[in-house]
Phi, psi and omega in degrees: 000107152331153194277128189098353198263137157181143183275146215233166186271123162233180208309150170278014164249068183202132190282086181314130175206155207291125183267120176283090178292343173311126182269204147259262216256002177227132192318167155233164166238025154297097187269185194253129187339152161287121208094353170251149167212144194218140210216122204246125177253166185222194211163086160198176198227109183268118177210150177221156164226010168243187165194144168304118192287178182265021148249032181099322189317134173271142172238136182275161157223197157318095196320121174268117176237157193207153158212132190230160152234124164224199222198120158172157214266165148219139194223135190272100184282319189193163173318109154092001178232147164209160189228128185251176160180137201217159173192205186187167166220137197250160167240152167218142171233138172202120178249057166249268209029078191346119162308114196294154196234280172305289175319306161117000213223151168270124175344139172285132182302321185227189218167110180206174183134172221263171183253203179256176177266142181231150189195125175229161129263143166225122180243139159255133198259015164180132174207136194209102184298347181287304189299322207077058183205107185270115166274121166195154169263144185237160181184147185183195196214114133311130190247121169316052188283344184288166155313158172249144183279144183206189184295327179264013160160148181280177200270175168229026163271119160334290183109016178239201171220145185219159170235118183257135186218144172227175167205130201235157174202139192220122203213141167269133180211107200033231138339340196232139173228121184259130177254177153192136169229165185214109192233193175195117182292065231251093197307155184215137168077183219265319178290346144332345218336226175356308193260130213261338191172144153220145179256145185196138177218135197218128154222130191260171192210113167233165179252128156301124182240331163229180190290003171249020202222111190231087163327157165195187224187127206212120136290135143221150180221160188257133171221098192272101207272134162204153173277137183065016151210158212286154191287171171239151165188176203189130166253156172223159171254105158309139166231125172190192176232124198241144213237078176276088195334290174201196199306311164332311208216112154219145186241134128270139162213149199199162169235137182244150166223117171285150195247329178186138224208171160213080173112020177264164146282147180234083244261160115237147247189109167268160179193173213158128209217112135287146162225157198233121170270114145229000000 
């Protein structure tokens, strides 16, 4: 079984065909066979020109623009376990860019260079092929591999190391298949300076509606725990289409819109992903 594929029980006047769990923006807990592996190219463009205040209030700013290309492997280890490694090269602009009070100068508007690296496992530890109901915990580490913000370009870094852990479920009923997580970022070592935690909980709904074409439908939402300043956090909606061409080949494309936020952007966001399995 490819990663995210499984087939669902449907009706006997009805032709059973491989339901995709794979999302945009929300985990799956399918991994991917053992011996098997797959590599996901991305594509997205992030941009706001308001931002939420720390009581909800909308505010204009400053054009915010994000652009990513990214990259990454997953390799299928043993029964029910897998391993990833993911990253990105970013461009960034923003002319809000925070005012130096003691230098006196405004901050540089733009920014670019590779991100950091995330290197995860995810294993499921209950899968009950009668219900069509899938478990697994993912855990994994980011590595500051990225810029740091300076006088020459804003950073494409955290600028920590974080220990990342989720926990997905993903369960099927004929046709329409649910995902849902719930995770937590935990910042390490001393260059954390603020920040304490990000919290994120995300659920998607998708349909098959034929075996290469699955609309779908995404909450999500963030909650950025920091410290000796007020938290950040953001619900968004995701739209999109997960296309899983044949065993080889899935494409995705979706737009996320934040709907409401505190101390956010209030962003919208495209994206487009291949992934290629063998």
């Amino acid at each position: 079984m490819a990663d995210g594929i499984a087939l669902s029980a449907a009706p006997a006047t009805a032709v059973e065909i491989g339901i995709e769990h794979g999302k945009i923006n929300t985990a799956d807990a399918s991994p991917v066979d053992p011996g098997h592996y797959e590599i996901e190219a991305s594509f997205s463009f992030t941009g706001a020109k308001q931002f939420w205040d720390a009581s909800g209030h909308t505010h204009d700013r400053g054009l915010f623009q994000e652009q990513n290309i990214g990259l990454s492997f997953r390799a299928g280890l043993v029964d029910n376990f897998d391993i990833a490694v993911s990253g990105a090269y970013s461009w960034l602009k923003d002319e809000d860019n925070n005012f130096d009070e003691d230098a006196g100068m405004v901050g540089p508007s733009t920014g670019d260079g590779v991100t950091d690296i995330e290197v995860s496992g995810r294993y499921r530890f209950y899968n009950n092929a009668e219900r069509h109901l899938e478990i697994a915990y993912i855990a994994g580490v980011s590595i500051p591999t990225g810029n740091n913000s300076d006088r020459d370009g804003i950073g494409t870094s955290q600028g920590f190391w974080s220990f990342n852990q989720t926990l997905v479920a993903s369960k099927d009923w004929e046709r329409w298949t649910l995902n849902g997580d719930i995770g937590f970022s935990l910042p390490i070592g001393n260059k954390r300076e603020n920040a304490r935690g990000l919290f994120s909980i995300d659920l998607a709904l998708g349909y098959q509606i034929l075996p290469w074409l699955q609309p779908e439908l995404e909450l999500n939402y963030s909650h950025d725990y920091l410290a000796d300043t007020d938290h950040a956090q953001m619900l968004a909606m995701t739209a999109g289409l997960v296309m899983p061409i044949n065993e080889t080949l899935r494409m995705n494309i979706g737009v996320q819109q934040g709907v409401w936020g505190e101390n956010a952007d209030k962003a919208t966001s495209l994206c487009a992903t291949v992934k290629f399995a063998f």
